[in-house]
C-alpha positions as CSV (number, residue, x, y, z in Angstrom):
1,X,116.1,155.0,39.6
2,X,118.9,152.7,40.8
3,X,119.9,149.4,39.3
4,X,122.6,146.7,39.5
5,X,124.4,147.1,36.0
6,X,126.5,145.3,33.7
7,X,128.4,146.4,30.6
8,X,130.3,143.3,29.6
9,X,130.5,139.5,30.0
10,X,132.3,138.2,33.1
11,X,132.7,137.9,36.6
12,X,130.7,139.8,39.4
13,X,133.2,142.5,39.9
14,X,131.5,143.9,36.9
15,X,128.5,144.5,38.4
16,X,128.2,148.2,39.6
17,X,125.3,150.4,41.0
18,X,124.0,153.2,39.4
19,X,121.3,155.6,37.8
20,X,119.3,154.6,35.0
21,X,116.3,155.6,32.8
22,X,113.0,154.1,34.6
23,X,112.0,151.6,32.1
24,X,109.0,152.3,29.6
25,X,105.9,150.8,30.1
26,X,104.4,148.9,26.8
27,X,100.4,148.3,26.5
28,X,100.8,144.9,27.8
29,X,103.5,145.2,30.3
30,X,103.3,146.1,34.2
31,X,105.8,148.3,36.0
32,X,107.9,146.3,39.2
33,X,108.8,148.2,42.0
34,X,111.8,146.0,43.0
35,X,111.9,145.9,46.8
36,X,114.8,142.3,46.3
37,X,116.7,140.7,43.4
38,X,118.4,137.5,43.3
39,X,120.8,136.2,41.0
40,X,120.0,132.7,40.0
41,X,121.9,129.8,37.4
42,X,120.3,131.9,34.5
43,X,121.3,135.3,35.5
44,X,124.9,133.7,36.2
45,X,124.8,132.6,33.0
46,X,124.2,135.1,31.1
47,X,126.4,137.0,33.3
48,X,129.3,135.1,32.3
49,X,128.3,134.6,28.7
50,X,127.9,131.1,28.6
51,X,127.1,129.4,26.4
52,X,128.3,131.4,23.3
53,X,125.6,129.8,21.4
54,X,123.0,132.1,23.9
55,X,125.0,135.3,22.6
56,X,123.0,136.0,19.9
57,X,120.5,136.3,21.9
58,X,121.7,138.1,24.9
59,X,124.5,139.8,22.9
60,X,127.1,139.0,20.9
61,X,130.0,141.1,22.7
62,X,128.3,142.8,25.3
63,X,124.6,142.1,27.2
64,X,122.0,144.0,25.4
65,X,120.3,144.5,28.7
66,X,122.5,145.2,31.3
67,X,120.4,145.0,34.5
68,X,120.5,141.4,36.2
69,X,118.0,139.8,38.7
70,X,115.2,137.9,37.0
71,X,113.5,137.3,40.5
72,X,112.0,139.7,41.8
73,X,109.9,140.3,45.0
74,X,108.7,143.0,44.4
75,X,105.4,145.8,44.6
76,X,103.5,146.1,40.6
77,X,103.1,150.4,41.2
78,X,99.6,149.5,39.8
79,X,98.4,148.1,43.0
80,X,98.9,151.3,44.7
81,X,96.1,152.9,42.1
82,X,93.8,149.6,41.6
83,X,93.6,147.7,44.8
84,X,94.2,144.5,42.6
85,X,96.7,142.2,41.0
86,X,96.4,139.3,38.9
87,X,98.8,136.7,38.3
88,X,98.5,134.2,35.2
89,X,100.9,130.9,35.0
90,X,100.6,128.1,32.6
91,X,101.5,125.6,35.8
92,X,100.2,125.2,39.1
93,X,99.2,128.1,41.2
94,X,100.5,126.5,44.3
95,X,103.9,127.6,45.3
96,X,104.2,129.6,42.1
97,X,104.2,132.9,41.1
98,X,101.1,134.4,42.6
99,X,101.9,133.1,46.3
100,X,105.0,134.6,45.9
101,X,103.6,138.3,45.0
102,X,100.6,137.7,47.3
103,X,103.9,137.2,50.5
104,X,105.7,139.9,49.3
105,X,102.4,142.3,48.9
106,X,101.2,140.9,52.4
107,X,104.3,142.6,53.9
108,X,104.8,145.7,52.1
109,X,101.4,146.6,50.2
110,X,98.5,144.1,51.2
111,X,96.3,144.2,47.8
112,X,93.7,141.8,46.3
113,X,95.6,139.3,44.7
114,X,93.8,137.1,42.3
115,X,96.0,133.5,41.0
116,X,94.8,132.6,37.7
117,X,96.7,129.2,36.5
118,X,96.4,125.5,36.8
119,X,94.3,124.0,39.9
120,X,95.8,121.2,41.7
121,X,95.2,118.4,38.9
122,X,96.9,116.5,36.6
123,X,96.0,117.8,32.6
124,X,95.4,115.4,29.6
125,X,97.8,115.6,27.1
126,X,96.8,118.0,24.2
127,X,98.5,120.5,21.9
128,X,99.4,123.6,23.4
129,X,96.7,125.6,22.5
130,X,94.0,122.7,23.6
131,X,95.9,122.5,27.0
132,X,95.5,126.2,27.7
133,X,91.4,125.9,26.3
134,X,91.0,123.2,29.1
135,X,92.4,124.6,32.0
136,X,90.7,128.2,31.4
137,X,94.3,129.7,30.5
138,X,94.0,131.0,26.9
139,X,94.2,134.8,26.2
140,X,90.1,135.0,25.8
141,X,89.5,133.6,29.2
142,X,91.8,135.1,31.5
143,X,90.4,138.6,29.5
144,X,87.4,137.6,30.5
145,X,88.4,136.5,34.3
146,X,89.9,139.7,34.5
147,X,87.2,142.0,33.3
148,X,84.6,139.7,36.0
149,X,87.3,140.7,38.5
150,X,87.1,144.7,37.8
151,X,83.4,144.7,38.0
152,X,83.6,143.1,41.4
153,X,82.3,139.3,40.5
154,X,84.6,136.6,42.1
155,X,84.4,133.3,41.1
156,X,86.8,130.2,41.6
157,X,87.4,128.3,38.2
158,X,88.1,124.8,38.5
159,X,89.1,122.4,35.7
160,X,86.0,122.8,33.0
């Protein structure tokens, strides 16, 4: 596969095309068919490697990972086999992640997409934990909205 690549901090003219290894695929982890990338104030950042109080975590003299774009529009190559994405975001679904696969699907691959995340309310204040309990967003539930999803049931989740 073909990526945008970077070997060491600076400007753009770094940047160069070429062949890479297609990623690995952990058990939690989907695979992105990247059909756009754009380069936003993160990726500049870490581009330039700035601050140097990030480069321990992005790399101390080089990037450790030297493919940039962290947005994507882009097809998950599951779709093609399942039929069905889900999205999960600890905000608001509207205007987030999901509408933005569900645009770029409706285009390229129309799927079933499925927006789990936060409906258009304001939340009570809570620890992190209690937050994600209330608006159905904790690991149990979104298992479970998942698995209802696979066996066909569709049901909208408001606030409990």
């Amino acid at each position: 596969m073909q990526a945008i690549v970077q070997d060491n901090y600076g400007p753009g003219k770094g940047l160069e095309l070429r062949e890479i290894e297609r990623p690995s695929i952990g058990e939690h982890e989907v695979l992105v068919r990247v059909r756009a990338a754009g380069v936003n104030p993160a990726d500049w950042a870490v581009m330039s490697g700035l601050p140097y109080i990030a480069r321990p975590v992005y790399g101390l003299r080089r990037p450790k990972i030297g493919v940039r774009g962290t947005d994507v529009a882009g097809l998950v190559a599951a779709a093609e086999r399942t039929g069905l994405v889900v999205t999960v975001e600890e905000h608001s679904v509207i205007g987030g992640l999901g509408g933005a696969v569900a645009e770029c699907l409706s285009e390229h691959r129309p799927t079933r997409v499925h927006r789990i995340g936060i409906a258009d309310h304001y939340t009570e204040s809570a620890s992190d934990q209690e937050l994600l309990e209330m608006v159905g967003l904790s690991a149990e539930r979104v298992a479970d909205r998942v698995r209802d999803l696979l066996a066909g049931e569709t049901r909208v989740t408001r606030r409990q």
